[in-house]
C-alpha positions as YAML, in Angstrom:
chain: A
units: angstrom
residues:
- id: 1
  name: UNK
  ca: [-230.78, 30.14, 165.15]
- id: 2
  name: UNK
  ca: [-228.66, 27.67, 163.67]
- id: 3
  name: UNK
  ca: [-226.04, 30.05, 162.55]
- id: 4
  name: UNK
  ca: [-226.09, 31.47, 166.34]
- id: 5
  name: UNK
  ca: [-225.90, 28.45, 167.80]
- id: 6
  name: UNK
  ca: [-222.54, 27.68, 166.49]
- id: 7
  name: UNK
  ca: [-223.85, 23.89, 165.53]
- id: 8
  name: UNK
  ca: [-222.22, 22.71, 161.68]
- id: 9
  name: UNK
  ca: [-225.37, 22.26, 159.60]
- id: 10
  name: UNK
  ca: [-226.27, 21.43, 155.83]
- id: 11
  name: UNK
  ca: [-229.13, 23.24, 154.46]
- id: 12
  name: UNK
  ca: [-231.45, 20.53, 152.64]
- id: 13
  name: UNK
  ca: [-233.92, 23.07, 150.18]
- id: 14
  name: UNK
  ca: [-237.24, 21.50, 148.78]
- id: 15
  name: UNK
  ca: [-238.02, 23.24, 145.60]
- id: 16
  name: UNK
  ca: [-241.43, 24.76, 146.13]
- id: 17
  name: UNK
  ca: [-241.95, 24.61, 142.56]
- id: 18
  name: UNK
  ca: [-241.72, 20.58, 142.30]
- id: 19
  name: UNK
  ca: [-244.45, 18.53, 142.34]
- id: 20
  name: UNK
  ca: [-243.39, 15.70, 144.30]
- id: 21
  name: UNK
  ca: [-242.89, 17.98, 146.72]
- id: 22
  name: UNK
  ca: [-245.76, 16.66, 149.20]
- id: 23
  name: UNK
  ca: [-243.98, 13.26, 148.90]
- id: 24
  name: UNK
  ca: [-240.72, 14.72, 150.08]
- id: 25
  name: UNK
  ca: [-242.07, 17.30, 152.39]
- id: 26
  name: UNK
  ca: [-243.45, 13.86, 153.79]
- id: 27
  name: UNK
  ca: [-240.88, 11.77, 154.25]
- id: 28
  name: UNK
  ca: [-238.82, 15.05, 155.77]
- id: 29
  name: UNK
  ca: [-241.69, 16.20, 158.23]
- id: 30
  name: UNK
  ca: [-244.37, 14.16, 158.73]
- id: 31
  name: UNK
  ca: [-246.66, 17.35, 159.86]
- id: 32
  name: UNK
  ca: [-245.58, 19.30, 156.36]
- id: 33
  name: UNK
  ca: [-244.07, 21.72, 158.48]
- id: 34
  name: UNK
  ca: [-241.02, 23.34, 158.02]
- id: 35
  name: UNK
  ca: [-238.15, 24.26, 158.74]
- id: 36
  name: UNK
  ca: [-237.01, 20.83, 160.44]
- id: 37
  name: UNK
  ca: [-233.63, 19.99, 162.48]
- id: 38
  name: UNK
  ca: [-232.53, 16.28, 162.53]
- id: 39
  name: UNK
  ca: [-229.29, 16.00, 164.32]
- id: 40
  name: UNK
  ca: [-228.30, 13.15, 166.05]
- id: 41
  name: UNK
  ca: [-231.48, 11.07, 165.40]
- id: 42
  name: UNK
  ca: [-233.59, 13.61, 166.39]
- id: 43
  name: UNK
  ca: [-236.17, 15.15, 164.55]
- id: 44
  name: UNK
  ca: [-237.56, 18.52, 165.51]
- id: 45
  name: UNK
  ca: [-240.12, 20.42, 163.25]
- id: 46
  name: UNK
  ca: [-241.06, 23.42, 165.25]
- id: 47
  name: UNK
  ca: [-239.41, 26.56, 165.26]
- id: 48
  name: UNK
  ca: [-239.01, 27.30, 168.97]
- id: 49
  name: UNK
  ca: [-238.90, 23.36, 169.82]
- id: 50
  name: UNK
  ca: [-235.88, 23.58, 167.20]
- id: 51
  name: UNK
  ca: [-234.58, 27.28, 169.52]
- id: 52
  name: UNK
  ca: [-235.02, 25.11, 172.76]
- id: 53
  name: UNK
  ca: [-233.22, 21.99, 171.62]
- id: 54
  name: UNK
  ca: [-230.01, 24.15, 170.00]
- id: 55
  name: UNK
  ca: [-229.94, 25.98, 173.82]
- id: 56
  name: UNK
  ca: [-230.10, 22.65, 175.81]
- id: 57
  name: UNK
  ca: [-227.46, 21.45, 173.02]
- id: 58
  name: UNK
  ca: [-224.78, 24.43, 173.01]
- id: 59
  name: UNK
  ca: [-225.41, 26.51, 175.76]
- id: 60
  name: UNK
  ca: [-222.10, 28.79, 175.65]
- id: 61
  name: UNK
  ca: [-223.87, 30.24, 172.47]
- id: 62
  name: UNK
  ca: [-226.29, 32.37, 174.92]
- id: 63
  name: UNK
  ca: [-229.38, 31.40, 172.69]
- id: 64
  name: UNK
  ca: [-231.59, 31.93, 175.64]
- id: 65
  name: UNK
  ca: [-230.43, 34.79, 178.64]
- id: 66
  name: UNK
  ca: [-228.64, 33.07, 181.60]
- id: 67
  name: UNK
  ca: [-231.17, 34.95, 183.92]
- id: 68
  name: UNK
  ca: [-234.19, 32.89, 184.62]
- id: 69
  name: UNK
  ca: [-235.96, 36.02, 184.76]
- id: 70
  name: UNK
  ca: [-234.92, 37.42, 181.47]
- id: 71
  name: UNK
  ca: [-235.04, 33.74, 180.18]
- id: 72
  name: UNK
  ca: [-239.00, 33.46, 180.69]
- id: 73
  name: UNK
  ca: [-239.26, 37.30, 179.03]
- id: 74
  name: UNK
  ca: [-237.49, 35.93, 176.06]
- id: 75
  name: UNK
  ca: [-239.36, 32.36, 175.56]
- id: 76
  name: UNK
  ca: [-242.75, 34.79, 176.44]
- id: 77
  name: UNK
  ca: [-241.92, 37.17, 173.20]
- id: 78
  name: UNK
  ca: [-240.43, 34.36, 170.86]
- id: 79
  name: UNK
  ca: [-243.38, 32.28, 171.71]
- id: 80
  name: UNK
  ca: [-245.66, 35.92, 170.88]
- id: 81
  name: UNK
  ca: [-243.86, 35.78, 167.64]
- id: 82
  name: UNK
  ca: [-244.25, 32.58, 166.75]
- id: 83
  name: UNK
  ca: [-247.72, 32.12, 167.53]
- id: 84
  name: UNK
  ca: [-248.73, 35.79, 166.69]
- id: 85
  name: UNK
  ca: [-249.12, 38.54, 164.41]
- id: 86
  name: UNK
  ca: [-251.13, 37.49, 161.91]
- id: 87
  name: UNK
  ca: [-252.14, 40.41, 160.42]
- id: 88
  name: UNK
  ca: [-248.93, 42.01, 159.94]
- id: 89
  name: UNK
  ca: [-247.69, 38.55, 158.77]
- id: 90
  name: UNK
  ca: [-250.53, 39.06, 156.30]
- id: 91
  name: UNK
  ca: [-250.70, 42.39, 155.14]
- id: 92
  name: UNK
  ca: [-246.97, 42.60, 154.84]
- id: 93
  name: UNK
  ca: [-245.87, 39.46, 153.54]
- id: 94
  name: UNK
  ca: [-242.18, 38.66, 153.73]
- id: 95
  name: UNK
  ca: [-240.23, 40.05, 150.28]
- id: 96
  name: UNK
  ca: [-236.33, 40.84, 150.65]
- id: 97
  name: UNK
  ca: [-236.38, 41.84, 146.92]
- id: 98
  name: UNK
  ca: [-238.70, 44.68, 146.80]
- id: 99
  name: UNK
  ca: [-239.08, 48.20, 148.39]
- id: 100
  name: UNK
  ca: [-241.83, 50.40, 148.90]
- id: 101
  name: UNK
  ca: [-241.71, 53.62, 149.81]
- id: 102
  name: UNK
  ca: [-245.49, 54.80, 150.46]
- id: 103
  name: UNK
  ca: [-247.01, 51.45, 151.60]
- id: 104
  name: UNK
  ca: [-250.42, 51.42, 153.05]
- id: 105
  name: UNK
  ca: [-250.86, 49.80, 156.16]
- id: 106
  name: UNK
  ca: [-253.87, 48.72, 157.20]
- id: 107
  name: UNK
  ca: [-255.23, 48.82, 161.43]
- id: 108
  name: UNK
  ca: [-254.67, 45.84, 162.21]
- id: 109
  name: UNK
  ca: [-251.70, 45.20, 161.05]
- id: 110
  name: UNK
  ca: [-250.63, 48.79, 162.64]
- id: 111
  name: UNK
  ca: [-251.72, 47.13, 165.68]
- id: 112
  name: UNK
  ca: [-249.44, 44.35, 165.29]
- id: 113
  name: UNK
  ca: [-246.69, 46.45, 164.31]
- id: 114
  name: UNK
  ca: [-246.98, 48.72, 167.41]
- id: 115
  name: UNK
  ca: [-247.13, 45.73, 169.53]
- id: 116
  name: UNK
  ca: [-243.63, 44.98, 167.74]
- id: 117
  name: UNK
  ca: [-242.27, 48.22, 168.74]
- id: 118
  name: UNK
  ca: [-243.01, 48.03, 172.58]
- id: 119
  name: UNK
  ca: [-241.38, 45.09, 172.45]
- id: 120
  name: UNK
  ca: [-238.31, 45.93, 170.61]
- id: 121
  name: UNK
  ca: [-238.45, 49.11, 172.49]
- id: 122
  name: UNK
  ca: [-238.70, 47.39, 176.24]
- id: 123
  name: UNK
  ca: [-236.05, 44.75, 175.43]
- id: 124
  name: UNK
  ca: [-233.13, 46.92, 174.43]
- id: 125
  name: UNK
  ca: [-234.46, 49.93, 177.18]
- id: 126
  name: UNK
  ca: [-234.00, 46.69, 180.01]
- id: 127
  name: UNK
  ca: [-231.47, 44.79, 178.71]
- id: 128
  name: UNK
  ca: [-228.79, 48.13, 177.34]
- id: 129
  name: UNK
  ca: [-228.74, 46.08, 173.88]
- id: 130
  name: UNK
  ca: [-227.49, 46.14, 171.42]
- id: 131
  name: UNK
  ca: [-229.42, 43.41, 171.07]
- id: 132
  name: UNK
  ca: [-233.26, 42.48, 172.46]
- id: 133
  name: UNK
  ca: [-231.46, 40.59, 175.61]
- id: 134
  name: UNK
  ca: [-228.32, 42.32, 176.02]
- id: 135
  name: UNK
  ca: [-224.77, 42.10, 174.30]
- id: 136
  name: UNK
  ca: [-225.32, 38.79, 172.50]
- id: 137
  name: UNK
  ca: [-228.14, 38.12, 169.97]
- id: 138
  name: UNK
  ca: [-230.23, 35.35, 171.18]
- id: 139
  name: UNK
  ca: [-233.11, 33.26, 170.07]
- id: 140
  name: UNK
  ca: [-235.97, 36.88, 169.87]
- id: 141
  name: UNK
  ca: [-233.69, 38.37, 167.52]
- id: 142
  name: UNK
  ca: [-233.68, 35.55, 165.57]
- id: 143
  name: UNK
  ca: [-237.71, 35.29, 166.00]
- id: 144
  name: UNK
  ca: [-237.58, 38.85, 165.01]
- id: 145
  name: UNK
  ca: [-235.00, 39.04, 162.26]
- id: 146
  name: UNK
  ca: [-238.05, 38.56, 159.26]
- id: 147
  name: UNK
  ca: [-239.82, 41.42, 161.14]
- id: 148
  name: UNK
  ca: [-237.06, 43.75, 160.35]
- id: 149
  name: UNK
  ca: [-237.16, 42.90, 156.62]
- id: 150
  name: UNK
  ca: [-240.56, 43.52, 156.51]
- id: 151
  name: UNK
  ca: [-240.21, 46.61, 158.14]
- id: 152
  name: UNK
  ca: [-237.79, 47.74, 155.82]
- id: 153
  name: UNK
  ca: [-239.62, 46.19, 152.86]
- id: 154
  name: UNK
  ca: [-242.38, 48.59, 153.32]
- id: 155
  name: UNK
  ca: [-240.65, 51.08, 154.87]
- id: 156
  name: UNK
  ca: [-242.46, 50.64, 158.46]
- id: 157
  name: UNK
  ca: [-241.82, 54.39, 160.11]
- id: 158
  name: UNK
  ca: [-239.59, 53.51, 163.15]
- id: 159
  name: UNK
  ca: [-238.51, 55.36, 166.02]
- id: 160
  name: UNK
  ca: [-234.29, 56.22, 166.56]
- id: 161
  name: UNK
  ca: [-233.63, 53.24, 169.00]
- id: 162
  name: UNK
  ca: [-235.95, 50.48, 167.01]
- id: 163
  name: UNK
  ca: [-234.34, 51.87, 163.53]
- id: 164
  name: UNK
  ca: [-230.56, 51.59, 164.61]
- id: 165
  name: UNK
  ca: [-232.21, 48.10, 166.22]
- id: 166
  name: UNK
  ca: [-233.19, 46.72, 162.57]
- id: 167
  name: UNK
  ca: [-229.71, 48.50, 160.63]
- id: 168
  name: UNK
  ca: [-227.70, 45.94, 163.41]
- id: 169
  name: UNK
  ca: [-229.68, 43.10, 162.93]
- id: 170
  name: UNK
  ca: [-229.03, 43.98, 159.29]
- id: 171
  name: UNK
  ca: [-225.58, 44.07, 160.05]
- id: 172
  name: UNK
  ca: [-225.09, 40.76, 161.28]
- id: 173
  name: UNK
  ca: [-222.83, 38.25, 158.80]
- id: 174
  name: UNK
  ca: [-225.64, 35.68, 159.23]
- id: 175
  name: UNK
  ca: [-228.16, 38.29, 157.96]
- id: 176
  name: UNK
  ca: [-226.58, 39.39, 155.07]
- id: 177
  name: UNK
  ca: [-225.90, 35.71, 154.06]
- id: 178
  name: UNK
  ca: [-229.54, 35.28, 154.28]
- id: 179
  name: UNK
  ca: [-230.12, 38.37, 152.20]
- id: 180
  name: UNK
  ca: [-227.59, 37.26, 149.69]
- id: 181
  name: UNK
  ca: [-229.60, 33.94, 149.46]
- id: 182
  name: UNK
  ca: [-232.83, 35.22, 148.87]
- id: 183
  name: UNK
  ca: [-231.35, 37.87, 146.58]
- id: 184
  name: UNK
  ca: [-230.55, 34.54, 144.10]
- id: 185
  name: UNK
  ca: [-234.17, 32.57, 144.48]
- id: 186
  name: UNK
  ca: [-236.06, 33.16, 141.44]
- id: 187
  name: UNK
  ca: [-238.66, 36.24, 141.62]
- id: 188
  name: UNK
  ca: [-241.40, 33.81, 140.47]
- id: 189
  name: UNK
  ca: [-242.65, 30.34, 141.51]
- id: 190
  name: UNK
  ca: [-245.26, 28.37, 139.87]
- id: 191
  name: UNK
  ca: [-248.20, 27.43, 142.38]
- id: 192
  name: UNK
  ca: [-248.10, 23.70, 143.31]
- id: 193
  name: UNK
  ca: [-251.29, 21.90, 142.42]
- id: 194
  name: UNK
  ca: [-250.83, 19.55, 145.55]
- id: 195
  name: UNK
  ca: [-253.24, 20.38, 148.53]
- id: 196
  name: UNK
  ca: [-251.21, 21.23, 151.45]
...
């Protein structure tokens, strides 16, 4: 969101395998939550509070649709997101390093996943994509953006329009930065023995 937005950041990273962690996690969020935005003096912790502040704060960047009706559909699917899709979330945890090729998925995450796809499928059908709300990418397909990795990840079987969907988000410099990042983190990390 960040990167779309256009707004100069530093990345601050918390090593999850320190063990003062908690302290700093403390003294950077006071909920624990992350990932947090403080620009300016303010301090936002939530993901879509953090979507809604960068589109009140640089609105050329289209982060939200300029039609109030296409506006609500995309604040109604980033909140699904958000708030949703646990048991995809679950069964297919997030993993940009590995591939599998004959994954089982389980119902209820096919559920989820099929939920995804109606989505994906209604956004770029109504709004001509090539992204979920039209020519620009917007706050969904940043919302969305770990859902392609999984789907790749475990090689989720996709229909034409949601697979050339998930090979542009790929696409995107900001996505293949991310990938490149993630590519570097170290395959394992000790479990913390502070209570979260």
């Amino acid at each position: 969101m960040l990167k779309f937005s256009g707004l100069a950041f530093h990345e601050l990273q918390v090593a999850p395998d320190d063990v003062d962690n908690r302290a700093e996690l403390l003294l950077l969020s006071p909920s624990i939550l992350v990932p947090r935005l403080e620009h300016d003096g303010c301090k936002v912790w939530d993901t879509l509070a953090i979507g809604e502040y960068l589109n009140e704060l640089k609105p050329k960047a289209h982060l939200l649709p300029s039609d109030p009706a296409a506006r609500a559909h995309c604040r109604s699917i980033c909140g699904e997101m958000h708030s949703g899709f646990s048991a995809l979330r679950a069964s297919l945890p997030m993993n940009i390093k590995a591939k599998f090729d004959s994954f089982k998925i389980w119902s209820k995450a096919q559920i989820d996943i099929n939920r995804v796809l109606v989505i994906w499928q209604d956004c770029l059908s109504n709004y001509g994509g090539p992204f979920l709300f039209g020519k620009d990418p917007t706050l969904a397909d940043a919302m969305f953006a770990p859902v392609v990795t999984r789907f790749l990840t475990y090689n989720v079987q996709l229909d034409k329009v949601c697979e050339n969907y998930c090979k542009h988000i790929m696409a995107l410099p900001e996505m293949k930065e991310w990938v490149m990042g993630a590519l570097e983190e170290p395959d394992d990390i000790e479990e913390l023995e502070v209570e979260f």
